[in-house]
C-alpha positions in Angstrom: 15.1 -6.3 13.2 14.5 -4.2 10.2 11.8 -2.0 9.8 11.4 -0.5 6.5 8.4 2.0 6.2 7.2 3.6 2.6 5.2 6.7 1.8 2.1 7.9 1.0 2.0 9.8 -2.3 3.5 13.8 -2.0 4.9 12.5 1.1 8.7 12.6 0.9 10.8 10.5 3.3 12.8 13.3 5.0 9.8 15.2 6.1 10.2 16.0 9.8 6.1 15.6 10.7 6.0 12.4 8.5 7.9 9.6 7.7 11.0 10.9 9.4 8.8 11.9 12.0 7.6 8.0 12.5 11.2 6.5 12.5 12.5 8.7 15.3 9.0 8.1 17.0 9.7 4.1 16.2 13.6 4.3 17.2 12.7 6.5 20.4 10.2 3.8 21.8 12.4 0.5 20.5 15.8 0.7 21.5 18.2 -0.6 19.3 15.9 -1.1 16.4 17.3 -0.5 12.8 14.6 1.6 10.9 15.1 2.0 7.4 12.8 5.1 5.7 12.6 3.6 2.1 13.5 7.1 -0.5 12.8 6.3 -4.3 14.8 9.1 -6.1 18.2 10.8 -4.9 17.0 13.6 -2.7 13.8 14.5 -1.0 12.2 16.3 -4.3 12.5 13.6 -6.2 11.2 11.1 -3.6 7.7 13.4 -3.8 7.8 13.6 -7.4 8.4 9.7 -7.8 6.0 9.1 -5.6 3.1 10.9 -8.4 5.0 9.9 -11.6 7.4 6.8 -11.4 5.8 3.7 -13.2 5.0 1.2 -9.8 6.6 -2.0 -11.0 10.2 0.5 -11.0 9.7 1.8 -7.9 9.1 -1.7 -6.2 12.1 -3.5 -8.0 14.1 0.0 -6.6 12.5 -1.5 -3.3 13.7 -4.7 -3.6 16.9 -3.8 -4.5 17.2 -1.5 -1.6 16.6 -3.8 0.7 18.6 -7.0 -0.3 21.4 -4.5 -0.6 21.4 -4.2 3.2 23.0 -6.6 5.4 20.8 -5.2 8.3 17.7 -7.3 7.2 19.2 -10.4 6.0 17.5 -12.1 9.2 13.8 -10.7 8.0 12.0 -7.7 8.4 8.9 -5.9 9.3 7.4 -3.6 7.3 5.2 -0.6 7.5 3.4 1.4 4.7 1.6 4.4 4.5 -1.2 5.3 2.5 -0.7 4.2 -1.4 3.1 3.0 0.2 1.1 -0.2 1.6 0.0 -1.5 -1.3 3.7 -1.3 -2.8 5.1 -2.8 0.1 2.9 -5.6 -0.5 4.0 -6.1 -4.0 7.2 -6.0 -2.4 6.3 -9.2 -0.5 5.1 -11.2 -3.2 8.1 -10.3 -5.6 11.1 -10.3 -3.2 11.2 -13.1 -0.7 14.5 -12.1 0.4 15.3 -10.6 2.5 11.9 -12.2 4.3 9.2 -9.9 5.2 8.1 -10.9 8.6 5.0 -9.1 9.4 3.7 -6.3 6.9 1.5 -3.1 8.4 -0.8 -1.0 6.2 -1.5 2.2 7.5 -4.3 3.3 5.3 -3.4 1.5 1.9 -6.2 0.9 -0.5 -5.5 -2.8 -1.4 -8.1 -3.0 -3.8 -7.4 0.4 -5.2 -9.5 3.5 -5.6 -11.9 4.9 -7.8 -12.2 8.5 -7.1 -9.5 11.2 -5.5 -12.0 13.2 -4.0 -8.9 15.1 -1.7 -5.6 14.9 -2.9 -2.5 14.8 -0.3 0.1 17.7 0.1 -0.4 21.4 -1.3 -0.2 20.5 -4.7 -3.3 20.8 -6.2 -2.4 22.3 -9.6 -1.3 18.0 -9.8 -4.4 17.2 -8.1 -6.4 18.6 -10.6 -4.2 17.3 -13.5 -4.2 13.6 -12.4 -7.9 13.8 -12.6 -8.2 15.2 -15.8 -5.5 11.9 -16.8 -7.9 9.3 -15.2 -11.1 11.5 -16.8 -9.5 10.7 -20.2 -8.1 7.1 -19.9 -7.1 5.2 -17.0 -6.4 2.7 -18.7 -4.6 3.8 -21.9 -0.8 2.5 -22.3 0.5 6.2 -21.3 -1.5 7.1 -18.6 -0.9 3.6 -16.9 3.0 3.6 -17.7 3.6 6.9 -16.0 1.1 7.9 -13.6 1.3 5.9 -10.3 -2.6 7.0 -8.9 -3.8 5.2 -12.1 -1.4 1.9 -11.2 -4.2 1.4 -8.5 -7.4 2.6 -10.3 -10.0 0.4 -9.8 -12.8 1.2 -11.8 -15.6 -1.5 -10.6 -17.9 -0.2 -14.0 -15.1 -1.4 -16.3 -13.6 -4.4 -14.7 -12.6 -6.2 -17.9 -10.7 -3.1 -18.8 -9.3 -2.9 -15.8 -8.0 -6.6 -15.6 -6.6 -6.3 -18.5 -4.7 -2.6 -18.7 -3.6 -2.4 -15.1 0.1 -2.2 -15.3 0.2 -2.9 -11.2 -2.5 -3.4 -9.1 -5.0 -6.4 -11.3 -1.2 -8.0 -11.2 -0.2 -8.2 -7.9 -4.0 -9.0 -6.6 -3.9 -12.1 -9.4 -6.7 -10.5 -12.0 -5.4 -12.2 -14.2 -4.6 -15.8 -13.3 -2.9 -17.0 -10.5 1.0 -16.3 -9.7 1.9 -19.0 -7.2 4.5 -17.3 -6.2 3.0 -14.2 -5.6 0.8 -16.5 -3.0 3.1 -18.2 -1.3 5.3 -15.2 -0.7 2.2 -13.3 0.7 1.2 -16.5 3.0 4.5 -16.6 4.5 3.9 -13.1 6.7 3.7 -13.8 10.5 1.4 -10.9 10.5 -0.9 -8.8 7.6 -2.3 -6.2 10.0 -4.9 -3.5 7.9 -5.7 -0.1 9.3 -8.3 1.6 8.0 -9.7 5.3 8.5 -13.1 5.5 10.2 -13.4 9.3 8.8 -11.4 8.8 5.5 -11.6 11.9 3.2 -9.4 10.7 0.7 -9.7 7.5 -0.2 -12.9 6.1 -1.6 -13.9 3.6 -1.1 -12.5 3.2 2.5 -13.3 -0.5 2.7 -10.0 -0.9 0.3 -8.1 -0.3 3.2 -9.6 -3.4 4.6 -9.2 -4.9 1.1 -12.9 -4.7 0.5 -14.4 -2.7 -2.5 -17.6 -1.9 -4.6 -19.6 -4.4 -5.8 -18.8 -4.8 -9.6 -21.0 -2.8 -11.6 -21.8 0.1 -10.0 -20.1 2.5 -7.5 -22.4 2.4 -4.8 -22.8 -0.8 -2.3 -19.6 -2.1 -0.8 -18.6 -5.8 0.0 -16.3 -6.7 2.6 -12.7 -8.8 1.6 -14.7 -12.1 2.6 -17.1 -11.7 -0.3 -15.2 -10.7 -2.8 -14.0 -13.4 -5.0 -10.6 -12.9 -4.6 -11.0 -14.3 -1.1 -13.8 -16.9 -1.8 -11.5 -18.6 -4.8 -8.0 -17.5 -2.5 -6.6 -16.4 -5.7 -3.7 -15.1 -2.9 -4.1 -17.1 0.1 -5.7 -14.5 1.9 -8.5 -16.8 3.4 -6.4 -19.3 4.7 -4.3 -16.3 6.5 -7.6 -15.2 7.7 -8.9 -19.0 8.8 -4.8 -19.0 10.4 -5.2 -15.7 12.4 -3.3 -13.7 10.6 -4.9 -11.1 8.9 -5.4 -8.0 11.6 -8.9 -5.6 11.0 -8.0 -2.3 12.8 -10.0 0.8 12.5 -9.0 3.7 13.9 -11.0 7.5 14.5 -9.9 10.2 12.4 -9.2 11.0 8.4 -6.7 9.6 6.6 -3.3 8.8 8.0 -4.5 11.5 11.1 -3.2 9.2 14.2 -2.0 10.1 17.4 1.1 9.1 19.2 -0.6 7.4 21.7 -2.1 5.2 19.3 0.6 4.5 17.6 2.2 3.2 20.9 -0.3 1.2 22.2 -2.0 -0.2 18.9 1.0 -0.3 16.1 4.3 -0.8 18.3 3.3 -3.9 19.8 3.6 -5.6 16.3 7.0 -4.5 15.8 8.8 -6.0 19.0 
C-alpha cells in the first residue's frame, strides 16, 4: 500500500523534523509499508521554493506523473497532506484516477482556502511579507495568480465573483464554475476523506477551511460550516452524499497548526492507513 504524503508550504520533503520525520515515524509503526514523500523540484531547495512559487495546476500534474510512474501504487493508495499539501492532494484525486486514491488525509489543509496569512510558515519572513504585499495589490491579477501558489487558494468571500472567475486553482477544483463530473466522481470514489483541523490555529484563517467551511459571503466575520455552504447543499462535488455515506471524517485536534504529537498521530491518524 502506497502512502504518498505532500507538504505544507516552506516545508521541504527531506526535512528531518517534518515530512521525513513522518515517513520514518509511518514506516517505523507499519511494517512493510511503502511511503512515498512527494518532492516537486530536484533537490530540497527547490522543493521549498516550489512550494511558494510554482503555478498549482504544474505542481499537481508533476504529482500525477510521479505517481503513475511508480509501479508501487498501481493497486491504490492512501494519501496524506499537510497544510496547503491537502488541498493539492485533492486536486490530485479529482484529476488522476490512476493510480486510485484510496483514502485521502488532510492534516490542516484549508479546502476552501484562506483569506488572510496572519503567520507565515518557516523563517522566511522577508517572503512572508512580500506575498502579502502581492495579494494587497491583486490576488486576482493574471501574474500574481500564475505564479504565486498562496494566491492559487485565496479566497476572498468580499469579492466572490472575482474570485470565481480569476482563480487559476482553487474555484476549479471546488466546481466555482460549473460542474466537472469527473472531478466528482473521482472525489466520491475515496474509501475515506478524513479532515483535521487545528483547535488553536495561528495560521490559517479562517480555521473552519480546514473542515471545508468558510465565511459567509460578504463579509469576513461569521463562519458557516461545509453543510451550509452551497457547495454541499447543491453537491457541486459529491461531498454530501460522502457525508450521508460515512465517509467524510471531522477530527479536531489541540494545538496550532500542524503542532501534533506522536502519540496522536498513532492512535488517531495510523489507524486509517492499515
Amino acid at each position: 500500500m502506497g502512502e504518498p504524503g505532500g507538504q505544507p508550504s516552506g516545508d521541504s520533503c527531506c526535512n528531518p523534523m517534518s515530512m521525513g520525520y513522518i515517513k520514518k515515524m509511518v514506516e517505523d509503526k507499519i511494517p512493510g509499508i511503502y511511503v512515498l514523500s512527494l518532492k516537486i523540484g530536484n533537490n530540497m531547495i527547490q522543493d521549498m521554493q516550489n512550494s511558494f512559487f510554482m503555478n498549482v495546476n504544474d505542481q499537481v500534474s508533476a504529482v500525477c506523473g510521479q505517481l503513475a510512474a511508480d509501479p508501487r501504487l498501481r493497486g491504490g493508495y492512501n494519501a496524506m497532506g499537510f497544510s496547503q499539501g491537502a488541498q493539492f492532494l485533492r486536486a490530485v484525486a479529482q484529476r488522476c484516477p490512476s493510480p486510485p486514491m484510496l483514502s485521502l488525509i488532510s492534516i490542516g489543509g484549508q479546502h476552501q482556502g484562506v483569506y488572510g496569512f496572519p503567520r507565515c510558515p518557516g523563517e522566511s519572513s522577508h517572503v512572508c511579507d512580500w506575498i502579502r504585499k502581492m495579494l494587497d495589490l491583486g490576488a486576482y491579477t493574471q501574474a500574481v495568480q500564475e505564479h504565486l501558489v498562496q494566491a492559487e487558494y485565496w479566497h476572498d468571500p468580499l469579492k466572490e465573483e472575482e474570485y470565481r472567475k480569476n482563480s487559476v486553482f482553487l474555484a476549479d477544483i471546488n466546481q466555482e464554475r460549473g460542474v466537472n463530473e469527473t472531478y466528482k466522481k473521482n472525489l466520491m470514489a475515496l474509501k475515506k476523506f478524513v479532515m483535521v483541523k487545528f483547535l488553536n490555529d495561528t495560521m490559517v484563517d479562517p480555521p473552519i477551511s480546514e473542515w471545508f467551511g468558510f465565511y459567509k459571503s460578504g463579509q469576513a466575520k461569521e463562519t458557516i460550516p461545509l453543510q451550509e455552504t452551497s457547495l454541499y447543499k447543491e453537491d457541486r462535488l459529491g461531498l454530501q452524499e460522502m457525508d450521508k455515506a460515512g465517509k467524510l471524517v471531522f477530527l479536531g485536534v489541540a494545538g496550532d497548526h500542524l503542532h501534533v504529537t506522536e502519540e496522536w498521530f498513532d492512535s488517531t491518524i495510523l489507524p486509517f492507513l492499515q
